[in-house]
C-alpha positions as CSV (number, residue, x, y, z in Angstrom):
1,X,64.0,-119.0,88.6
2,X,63.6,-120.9,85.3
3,X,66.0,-122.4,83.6
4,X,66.5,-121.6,79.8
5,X,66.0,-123.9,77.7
6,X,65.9,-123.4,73.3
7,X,63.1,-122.2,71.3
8,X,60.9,-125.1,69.5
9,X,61.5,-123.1,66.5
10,X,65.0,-121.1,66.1
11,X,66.7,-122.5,68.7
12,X,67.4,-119.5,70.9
13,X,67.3,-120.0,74.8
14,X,64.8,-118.6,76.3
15,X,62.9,-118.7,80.0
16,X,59.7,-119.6,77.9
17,X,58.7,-123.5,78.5
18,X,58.9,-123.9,74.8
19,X,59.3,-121.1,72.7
20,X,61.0,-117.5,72.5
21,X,58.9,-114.5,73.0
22,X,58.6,-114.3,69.0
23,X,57.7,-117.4,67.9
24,X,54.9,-118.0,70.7
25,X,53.5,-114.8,69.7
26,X,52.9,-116.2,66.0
27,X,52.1,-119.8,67.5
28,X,49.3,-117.7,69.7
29,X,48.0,-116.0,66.7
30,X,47.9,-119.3,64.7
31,X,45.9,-121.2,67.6
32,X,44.0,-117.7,67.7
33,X,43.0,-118.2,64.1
34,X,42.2,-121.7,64.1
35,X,40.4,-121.3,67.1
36,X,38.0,-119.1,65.9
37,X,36.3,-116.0,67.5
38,X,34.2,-116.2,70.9
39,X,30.8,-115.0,68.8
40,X,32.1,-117.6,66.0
41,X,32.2,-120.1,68.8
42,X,28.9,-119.1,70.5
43,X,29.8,-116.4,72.6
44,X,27.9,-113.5,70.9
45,X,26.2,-110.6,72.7
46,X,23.3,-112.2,74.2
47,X,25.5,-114.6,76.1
48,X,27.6,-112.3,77.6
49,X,24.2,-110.4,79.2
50,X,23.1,-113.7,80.2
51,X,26.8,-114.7,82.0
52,X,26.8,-111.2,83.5
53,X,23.3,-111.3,85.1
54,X,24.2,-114.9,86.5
55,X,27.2,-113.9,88.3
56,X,25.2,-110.4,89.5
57,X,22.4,-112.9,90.5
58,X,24.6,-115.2,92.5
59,X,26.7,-112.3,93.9
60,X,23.2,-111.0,95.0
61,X,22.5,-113.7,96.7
62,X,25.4,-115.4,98.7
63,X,28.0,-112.6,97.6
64,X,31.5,-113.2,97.0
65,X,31.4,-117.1,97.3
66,X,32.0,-119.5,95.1
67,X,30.4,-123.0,95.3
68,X,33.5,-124.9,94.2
69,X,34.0,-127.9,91.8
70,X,35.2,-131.0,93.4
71,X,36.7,-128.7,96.3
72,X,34.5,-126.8,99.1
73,X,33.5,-123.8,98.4
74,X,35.4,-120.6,99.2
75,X,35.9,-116.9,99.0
76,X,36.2,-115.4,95.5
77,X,35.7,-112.4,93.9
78,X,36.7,-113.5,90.2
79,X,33.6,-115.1,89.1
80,X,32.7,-116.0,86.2
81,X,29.9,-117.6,84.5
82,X,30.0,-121.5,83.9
83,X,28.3,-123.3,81.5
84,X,26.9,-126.6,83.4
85,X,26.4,-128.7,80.0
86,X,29.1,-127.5,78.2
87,X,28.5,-126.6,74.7
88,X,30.5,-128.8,73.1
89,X,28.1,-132.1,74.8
90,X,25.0,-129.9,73.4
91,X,24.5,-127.2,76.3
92,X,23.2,-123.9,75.7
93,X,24.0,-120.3,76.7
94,X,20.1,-120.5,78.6
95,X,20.6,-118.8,82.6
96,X,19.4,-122.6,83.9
97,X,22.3,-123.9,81.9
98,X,24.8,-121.1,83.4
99,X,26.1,-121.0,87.2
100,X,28.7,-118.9,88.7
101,X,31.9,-120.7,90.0
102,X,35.6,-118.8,90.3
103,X,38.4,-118.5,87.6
104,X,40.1,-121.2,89.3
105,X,37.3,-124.0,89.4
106,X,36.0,-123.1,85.9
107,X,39.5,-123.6,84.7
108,X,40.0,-127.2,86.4
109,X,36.3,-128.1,85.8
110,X,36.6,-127.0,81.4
111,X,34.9,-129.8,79.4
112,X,34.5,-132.5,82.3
């Protein structure tokens, strides 16, 4: 069980690791804002096809596997699409610059 601890903002304790349910729902929105939209930040229609027929294309072929990043590979059925040259080094949302690879490794792999 987590120990409270006081909001970043008001002060009151909460289980949150830094703020209470309130105040990280306007933080979120703020970072949401900032952030921009996924079709602002290049993830518009024609990417989302192209993600989807990656991932069909890979489950087609070895099924429910993913490849792993810097771990073997494993079962997995929540795959997603990954972008191999990220966009912010100058990728593109091309199928040869997309491969399938789990929730998990995606998240560990992001901008590396």
């Amino acid at each position: 069980m987590r120990r409270q601890r006081p909001c970043l903002v008001c002060s009151r304790l909460t289980r949150n690791p830094s703020r209470c349910d309130t105040h990280q729902a306007e933080w979120q929105a703020q970072q949401d804002q900032r952030r921009g939209s996924a079709t602002r930040r290049g993830y518009d229609s024609r990417y989302r096809r192209t993600a989807a027929a990656t991932v069909a294309n890979h489950r087609a072929s070895v099924g429910d596997w993913c490849p792993g990043w810097r771990r073997p590979g494993h079962p997995a059925t929540d795959l997603t699409a990954d972008h191999v040259v990220p966009l912010a080094a100058g990728g593109s949302n091309t199928a040869s610059n997309l491969a399938a690879l789990c929730r998990s490794c995606n998240a560990a792999k992001r901008d590396r």
